[in-house]
Every structure is written in structure tokens, then in C-alpha cells.
C-alpha positions as CSV (number, residue, x, y, z in Angstrom):
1,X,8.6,-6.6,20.0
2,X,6.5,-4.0,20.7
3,X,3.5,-4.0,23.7
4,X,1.0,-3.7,21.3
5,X,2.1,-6.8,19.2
6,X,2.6,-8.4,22.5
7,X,-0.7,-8.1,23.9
8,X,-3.1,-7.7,21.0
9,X,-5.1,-10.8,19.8
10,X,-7.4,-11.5,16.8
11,X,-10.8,-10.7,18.5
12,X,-12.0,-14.2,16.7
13,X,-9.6,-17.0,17.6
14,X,-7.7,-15.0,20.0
15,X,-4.6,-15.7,18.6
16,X,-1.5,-13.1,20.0
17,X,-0.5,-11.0,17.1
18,X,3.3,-10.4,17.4
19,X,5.4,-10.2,14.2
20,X,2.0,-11.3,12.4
21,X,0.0,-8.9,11.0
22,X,-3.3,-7.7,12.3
23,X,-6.5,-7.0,10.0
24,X,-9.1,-4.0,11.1
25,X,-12.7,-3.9,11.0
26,X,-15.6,-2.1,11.8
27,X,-18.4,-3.8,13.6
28,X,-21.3,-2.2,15.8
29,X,-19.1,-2.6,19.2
30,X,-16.4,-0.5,16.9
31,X,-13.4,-1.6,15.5
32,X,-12.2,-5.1,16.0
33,X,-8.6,-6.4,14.9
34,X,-8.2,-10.5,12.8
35,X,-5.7,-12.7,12.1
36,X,-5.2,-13.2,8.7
37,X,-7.2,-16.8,8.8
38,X,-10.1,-15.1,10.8
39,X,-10.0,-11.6,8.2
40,X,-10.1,-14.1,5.3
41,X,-13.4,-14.9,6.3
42,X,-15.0,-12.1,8.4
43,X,-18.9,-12.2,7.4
44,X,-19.0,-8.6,6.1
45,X,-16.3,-8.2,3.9
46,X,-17.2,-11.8,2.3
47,X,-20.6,-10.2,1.4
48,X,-19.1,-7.0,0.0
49,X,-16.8,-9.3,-1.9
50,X,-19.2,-11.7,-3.4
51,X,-21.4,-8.6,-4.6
52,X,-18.9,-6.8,-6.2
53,X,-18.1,-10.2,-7.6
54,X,-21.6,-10.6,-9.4
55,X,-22.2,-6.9,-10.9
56,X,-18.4,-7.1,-12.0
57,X,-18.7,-10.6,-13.0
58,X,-21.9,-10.4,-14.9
59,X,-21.0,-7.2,-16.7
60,X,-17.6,-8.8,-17.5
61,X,-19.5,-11.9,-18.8
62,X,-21.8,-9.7,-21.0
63,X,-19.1,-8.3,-22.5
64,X,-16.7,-11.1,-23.6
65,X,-18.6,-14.3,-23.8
66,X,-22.6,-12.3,-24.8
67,X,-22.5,-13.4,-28.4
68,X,-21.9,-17.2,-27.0
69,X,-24.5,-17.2,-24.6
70,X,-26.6,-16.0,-27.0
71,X,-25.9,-18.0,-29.5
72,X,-25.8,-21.3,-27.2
73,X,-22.7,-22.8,-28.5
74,X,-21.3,-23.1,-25.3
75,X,-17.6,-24.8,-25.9
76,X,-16.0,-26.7,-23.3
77,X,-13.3,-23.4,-22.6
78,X,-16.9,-21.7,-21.6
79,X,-17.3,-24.1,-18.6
80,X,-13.7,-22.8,-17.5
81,X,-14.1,-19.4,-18.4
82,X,-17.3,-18.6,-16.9
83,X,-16.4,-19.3,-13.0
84,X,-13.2,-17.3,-13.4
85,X,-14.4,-14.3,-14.9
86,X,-16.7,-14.0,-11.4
87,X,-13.7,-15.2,-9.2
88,X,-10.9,-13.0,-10.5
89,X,-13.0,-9.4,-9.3
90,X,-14.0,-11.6,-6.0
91,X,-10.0,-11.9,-5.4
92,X,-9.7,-8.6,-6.4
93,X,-11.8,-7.2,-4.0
94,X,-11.2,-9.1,-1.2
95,X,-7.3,-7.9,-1.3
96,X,-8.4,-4.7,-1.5
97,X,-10.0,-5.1,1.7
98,X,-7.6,-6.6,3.4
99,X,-4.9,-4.2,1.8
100,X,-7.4,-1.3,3.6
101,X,-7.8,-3.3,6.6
102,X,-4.2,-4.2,7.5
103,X,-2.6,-2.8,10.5
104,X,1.2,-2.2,10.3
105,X,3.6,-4.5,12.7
106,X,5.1,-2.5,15.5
């Protein structure tokens, strides 16, 4: 183990890093490293997240169910298919973040 992974800590919870990997930040005291727990709901990248969520969600929305919503027959697949089509570009993102963020073991 290296002295890094030995002394680092999740600037949240302060939980020791070791073989675990560390996620990195910017915030306006500079970077700052998270556990995965404490990355998985770090404030900023939740925001970021949840927006591209909506524009992608709504265009997404527009595209494959606008002839239903405009016609109102809203079918019980709808109720299903609606919150996904919002949560799938919120996953997306937020992997892509912490893909970005992650800080390699050693």
C-alpha cells in the first residue's frame, strides 16, 4: 500500500482511502478527494446531473412519447416510461462524472 492510500481520506466522512478508490473535485478551497458514498452525492455534481437530466430528458420525451402527450392517451406503459427516459441521462451523467473524477489506486 502506497503512502498516499495510507494517509488520504475522503474530505466528507473522513474515511482512509487505501485499496478504495478516491473521487476528485473542485470546490473554492481547490480540489477535494470522496469516497465513493460521499462522491455519489457531492452537491455540485448532483446539480449538473439533474440538469442535464431535464434538457436531455425533456428532449428525449418530445421525441418519442410527443404524439401521446399530445394526444392524451396516456397508457399505463407511459407512467413507466416517462420517469425513465429522465433517469437513464441522470445515470449517464453522473458516471461520467465520476468516471472523470476518479483518482487511480496507488
Amino acid at each position: 500500500m502506497s503512502s498516499r492510500a495510507a494517509a488520504e481520506q475522503c474530505s466528507r466522512c473522513g474515511q482512509i482511502f487505501g485499496s478504495h478508490p478516491a473521487y476528485q473535485f473542485h470546490a473554492p478551497s481547490g480540489l477535494i478527494r470522496k469516497c465513493l458514498a460521499c462522491a455519489l452525492v457531492h452537491p455540485a455534481m448532483l446539480r449538473r446531473s439533474g440538469l442535464i437530466a431535464l434538457v436531455v430528458g425533456t428532449i428525449l420525451t418530445a421525441i418519442n412519447q410527443g404524439d401521446v402527450l399530445l394526444a392524451g392517451q396516456w397508457s399505463p406503459a407511459f407512467a413507466w416510461k416517462l420517469p425513465l427516459t429522465y433517469a437513464v441521462p441522470f445515470i449517464v451523467a453522473t458516471l461520467g462524472a465520476l468516471g472523470a473524477g476518479k483518482v487511480p489506486n496507488g
